[in-house]
N, C-alpha and C positions, 0 to 999 in steps of 0.2 A: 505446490511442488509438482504434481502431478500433469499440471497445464504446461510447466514449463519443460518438463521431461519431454511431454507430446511435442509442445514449439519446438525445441531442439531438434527431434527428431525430425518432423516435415522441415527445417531449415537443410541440415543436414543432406537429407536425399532433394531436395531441392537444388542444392549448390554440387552436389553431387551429377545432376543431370546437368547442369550447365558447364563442367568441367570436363563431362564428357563430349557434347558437343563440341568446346574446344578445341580439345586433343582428337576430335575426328579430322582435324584440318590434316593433321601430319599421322595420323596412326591408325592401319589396318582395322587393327579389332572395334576402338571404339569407334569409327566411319560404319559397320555393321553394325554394331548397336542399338546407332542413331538411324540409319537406311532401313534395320529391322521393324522401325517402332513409327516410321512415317507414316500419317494417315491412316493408325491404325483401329481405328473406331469403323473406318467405313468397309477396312478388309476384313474387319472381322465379324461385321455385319454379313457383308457378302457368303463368307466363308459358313456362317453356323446357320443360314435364313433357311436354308434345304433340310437340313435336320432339323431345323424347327418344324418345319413345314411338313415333314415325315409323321410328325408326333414321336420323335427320337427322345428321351431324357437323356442329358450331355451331364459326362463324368468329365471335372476336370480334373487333373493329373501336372501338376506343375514340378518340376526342376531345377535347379540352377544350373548345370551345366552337366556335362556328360558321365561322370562319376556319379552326381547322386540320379542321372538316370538310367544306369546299370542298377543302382539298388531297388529302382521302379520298376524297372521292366518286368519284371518276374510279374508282380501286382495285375500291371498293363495286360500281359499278357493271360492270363488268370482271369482277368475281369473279361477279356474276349471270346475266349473259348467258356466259360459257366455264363455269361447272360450276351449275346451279339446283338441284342436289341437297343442299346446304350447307344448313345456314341461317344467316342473318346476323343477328346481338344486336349492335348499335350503341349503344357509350355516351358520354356528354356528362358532365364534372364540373360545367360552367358550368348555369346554367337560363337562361341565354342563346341557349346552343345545343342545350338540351331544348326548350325554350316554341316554336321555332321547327320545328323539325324531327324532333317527337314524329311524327309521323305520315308519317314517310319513306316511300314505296313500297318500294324497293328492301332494306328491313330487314326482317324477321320480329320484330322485340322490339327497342324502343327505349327506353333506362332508364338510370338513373344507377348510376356507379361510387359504390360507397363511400368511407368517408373511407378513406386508407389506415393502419390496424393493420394487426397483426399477426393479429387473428382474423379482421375482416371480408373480409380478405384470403384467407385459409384455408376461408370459408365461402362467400364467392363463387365462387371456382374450383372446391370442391367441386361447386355447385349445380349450375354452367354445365359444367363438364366440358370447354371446347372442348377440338380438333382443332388450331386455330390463332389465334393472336393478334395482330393487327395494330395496334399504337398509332403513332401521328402525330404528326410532327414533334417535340416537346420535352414527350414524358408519360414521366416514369422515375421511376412510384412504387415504392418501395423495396420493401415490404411484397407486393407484388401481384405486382412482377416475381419475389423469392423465390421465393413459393410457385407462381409456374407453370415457375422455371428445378429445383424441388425435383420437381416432376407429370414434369419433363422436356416440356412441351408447347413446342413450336416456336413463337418467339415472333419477329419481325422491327419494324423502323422503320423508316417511310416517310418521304420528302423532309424527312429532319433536317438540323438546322445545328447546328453547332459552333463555339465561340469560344473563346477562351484566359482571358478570365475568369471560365469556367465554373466551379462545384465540382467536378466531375470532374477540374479538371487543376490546382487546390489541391494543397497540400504534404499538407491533412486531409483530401482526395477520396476515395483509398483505395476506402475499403470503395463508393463509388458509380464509382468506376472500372471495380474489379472487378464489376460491375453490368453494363456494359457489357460484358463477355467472354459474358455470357450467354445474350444475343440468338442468335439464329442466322443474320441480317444485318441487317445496316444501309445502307437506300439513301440515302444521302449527296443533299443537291443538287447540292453545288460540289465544288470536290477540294481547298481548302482543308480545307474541314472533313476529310474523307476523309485530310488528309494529316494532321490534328492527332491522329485518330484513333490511324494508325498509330503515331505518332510516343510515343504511351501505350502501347502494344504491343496497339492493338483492331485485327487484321487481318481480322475477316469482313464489312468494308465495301466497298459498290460505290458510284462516283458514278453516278448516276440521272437527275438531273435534278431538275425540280420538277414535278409531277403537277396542279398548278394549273394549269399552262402549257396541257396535254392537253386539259382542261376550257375552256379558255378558247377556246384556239382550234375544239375543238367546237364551242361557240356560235358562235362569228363565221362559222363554215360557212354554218353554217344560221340567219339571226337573226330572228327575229319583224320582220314589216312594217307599220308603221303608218302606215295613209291619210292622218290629219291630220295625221302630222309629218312627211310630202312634203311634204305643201302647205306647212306653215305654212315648213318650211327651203326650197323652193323651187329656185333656182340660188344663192341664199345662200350663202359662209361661214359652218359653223356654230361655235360654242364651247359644249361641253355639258360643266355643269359638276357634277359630279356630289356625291351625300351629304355636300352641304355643310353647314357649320355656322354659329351666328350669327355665330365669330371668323372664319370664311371670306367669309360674306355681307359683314362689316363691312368688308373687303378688297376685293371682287367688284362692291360697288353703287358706288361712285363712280367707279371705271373704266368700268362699264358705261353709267351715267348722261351720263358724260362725253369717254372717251378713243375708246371703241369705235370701231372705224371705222364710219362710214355704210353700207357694204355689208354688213355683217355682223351677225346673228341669236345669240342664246342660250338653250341649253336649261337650263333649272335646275332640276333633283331630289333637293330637301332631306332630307337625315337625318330632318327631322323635318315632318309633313304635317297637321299640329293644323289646326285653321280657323284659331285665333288668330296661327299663325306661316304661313301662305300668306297669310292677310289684310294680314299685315302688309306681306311680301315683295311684293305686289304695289302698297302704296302708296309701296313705296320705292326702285320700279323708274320713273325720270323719262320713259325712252322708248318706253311701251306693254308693259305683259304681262294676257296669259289664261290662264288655265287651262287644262289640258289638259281637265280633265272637261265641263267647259262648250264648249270650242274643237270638243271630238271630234264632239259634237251634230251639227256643220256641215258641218265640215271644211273654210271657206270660205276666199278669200286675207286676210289681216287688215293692218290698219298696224302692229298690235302685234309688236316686234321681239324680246320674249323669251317664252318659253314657260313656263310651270311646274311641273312637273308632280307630282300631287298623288295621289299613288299608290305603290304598291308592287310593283313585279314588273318595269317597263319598263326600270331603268334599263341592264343590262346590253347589249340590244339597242340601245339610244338614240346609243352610239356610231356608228354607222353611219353618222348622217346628218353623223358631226360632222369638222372638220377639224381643232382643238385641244381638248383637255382639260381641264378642272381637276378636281383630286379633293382633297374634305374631309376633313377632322379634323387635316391640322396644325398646328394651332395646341392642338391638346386632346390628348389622349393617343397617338393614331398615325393618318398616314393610312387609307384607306377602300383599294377593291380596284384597286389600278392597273393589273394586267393585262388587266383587259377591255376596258377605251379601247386598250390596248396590242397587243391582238389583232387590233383593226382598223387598229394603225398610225399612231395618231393622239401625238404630243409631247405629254407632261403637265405642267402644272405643279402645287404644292402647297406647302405650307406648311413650315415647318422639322423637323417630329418625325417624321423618316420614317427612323432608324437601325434600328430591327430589322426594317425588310422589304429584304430580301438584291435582291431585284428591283429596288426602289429608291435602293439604294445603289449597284449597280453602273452603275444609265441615268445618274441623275447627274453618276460619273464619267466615262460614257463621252460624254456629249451630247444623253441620247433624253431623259430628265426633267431637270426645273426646278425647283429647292427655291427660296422665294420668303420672306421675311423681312416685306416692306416692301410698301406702296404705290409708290415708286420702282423696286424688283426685281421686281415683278407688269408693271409697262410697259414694263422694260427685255424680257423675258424671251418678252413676248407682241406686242412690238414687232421683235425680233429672229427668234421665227418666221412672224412676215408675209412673210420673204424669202425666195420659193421654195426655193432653194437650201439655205438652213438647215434647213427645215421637213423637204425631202427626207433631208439625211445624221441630222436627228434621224430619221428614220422608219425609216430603214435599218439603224441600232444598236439600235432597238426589235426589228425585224426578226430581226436577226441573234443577239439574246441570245433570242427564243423558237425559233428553233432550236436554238440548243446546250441550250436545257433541256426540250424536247419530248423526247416518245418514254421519259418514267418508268416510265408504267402499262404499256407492253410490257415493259420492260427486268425490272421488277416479275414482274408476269405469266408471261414468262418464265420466273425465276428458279423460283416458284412450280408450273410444270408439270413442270419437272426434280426437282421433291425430290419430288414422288409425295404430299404429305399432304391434298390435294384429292381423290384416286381411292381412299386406302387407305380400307376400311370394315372 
């Protein structure tokens, strides 16, 4: 059974890579992919021969895409500044989260994981030779993790989560269970997962936390300050609503056109900043909006009561100015980053599809976030935290779940100074 689980599996991403190639004839992302991953033995020869040649030990650091390498970064950054003698090879399966973060500082060589065989797997680890391997949250390629539990190279996972209808804890997981004894830890977020672990008999887990948390409230230390959006929020109420989408906006404009209170201001920073979708968004907003790029020019007080902003980079900091939240995409495949409105403290609400962010699910149940359905449940929700008092005990469970999940990337780090594989040369 166990042979056949493995066939399946190398069949699977096999026909997997051939469907991609495919759909690269007609489609952007997977055409990057396939262009990421050409000739990539000899680029990545090229790429690591200097630091080999250094006498560097190479820390790998893998991701799927740019979400789980926000949960990395902290780590990354961490492993930089306490040992520089390393070098760091960061890889992305996504070209979502290559396109964007090809040119990381903090990495020495930034490149795509292969598919996972059974060769390219055996030829990558040859090439790369790390020291240590760090993959994120939910990367357990079969083939890759082998051949480095086969080299004996110390391999750990960061701010993982674990469920019960995982493959791993199938009656046919087996041979991916056994996968998991391989690691040499696993830093849990929750102690659920930690306790589903043990309960498969995987004892080398610590709950950690979550390493996004560390990041986040980083930022809110210290957050970029923007002159025009003092002025434009003023002594205002603000509601920043953030990477919202058209199924969010179609939620968001008629409340805003119409329920909003008088006293109060909104920031909007859409997903998407085309000319044709802020042109739009500004003819569908009934109670005055400008531009941020155009507003910035002045920075004067305006009548205009919502802001919009038309850019990339601001939104993280934007929280600051704000008193409630919204955050986009669910109504589309998953919400956007809730921890950063979170970090300042601010109640969020959002859309229905927000089950696999574990932060999300727990504010929910506990009172801090507002999963929202309807135009009636978007008034109910944002009418309910107009009242000090609410607004407060939601802030306070926001509060109180980034403390219990701060303090990963120590705990991490840590862990990492005691095994000695950062000093051994």
């Amino acid at each position: 059974m166990q042979l056949i689980v493995i066939w399946g599996y190398s069949f699977v991403v096999g026909l997997y890579g051939l469907v991609i190639a495919l759909a690269a004839i007609f489609n952007t992302k997977a055409k990057l992919w396939i262009q990421g991953r050409k000739n990539w033995p000899e680029r990545l020869q090229q790429a690591v021969k200097p630091l080999q040649e250094a006498g560097k030990p190479i820390v790998w650091v893998h991701c799927a895409s740019l979400g789980e390498f926000e949960q990395g970064r902290p780590l990354i950054e961490a492993l930089r500044a306490q040992y520089p003698q390393p070098a760091i090879v960061l890889t992305f399966y996504s070209p979502s989260g290559y396109q964007i973060r090809q040119n990381y500082a903090h990495a020495d060589v930034v490149c795509y994981m292969p598919l996972d065989t059974c060769r390219n797997a055996l030829i990558f680890i040859k090439i790369l030779q790390p020291s240590l391997v760090v993959f994120v949250k939910y990367e357990f390629w079969y083939h890759h993790l082998q051949a480095l539990f086969q080299a004996q190279i110390p391999v750990i996972l960061v701010a993982a989560l674990f469920r019960p209808g995982q493959l791993f804890f199938k009656w046919y997981g087996e041979p991916f269970r056994r996968l998991l004894l391989g690691y040499s830890r696993i830093f849990a977020q929750n102690e659920a997962s930690a306790a589903l672990l043990r309960k498969a008999g995987v004892n080398q887990v610590e709950v950690a936390g979550d390493t996004r948390v560390d990041r986040v409230i980083q930022m809110a230390a210290q957050p970029a300050n923007y002159e025009a959006v003092e002025v434009f929020a003023g002594s205002s109420p603000v509601w920043v609503c953030g990477s919202t989408w058209p199924q969010d906006e179609a939620l968001l404009l008629p409340f805003i056109n119409t329920q909003l209170p008088p006293d109060w201001k909104v920031i909007i920073a859409p997903h998407e900043i085309s000319e044709n979708h802020i042109a739009a968004l500004e003819k569908a907003v009934a109670i005055g909006a400008v531009r941020y790029s155009k507003y910035a020019l002045s920075a004067a007080p305006t009548a205009a009561r919502v802001l919009i902003i038309d850019n990339v980079g601001m939104l993280a900091h934007l929280y600051q100015y704000g008193r409630l939240a919204y955050i986009g995409g669910g109504f589309g495949h998953g919400i956007h980053n809730t921890l950063e409105p979170a970090a300042f403290g601010l109640p969020v609400i959002f859309g229905p599809r927000y089950g696999k962010f574990e932060e999300a699910v727990y504010l929910v149940a506990h009172g801090g976030f507002f999963a929202v359905l309807s135009a009636d449940e978007l008034h109910r929700s944002f009418q309910h935290l107009l009242k000090e008092e609410a607004r407060r005990q939601a802030s306070a469970e926001i509060c109180n779940y980034l403390q219990q999940m701060q303090g990963a990337t120590a705990r991490i780090m840590g862990y990492l100074a005691n095994s000695g594989w950062l000093t051994q040369r």
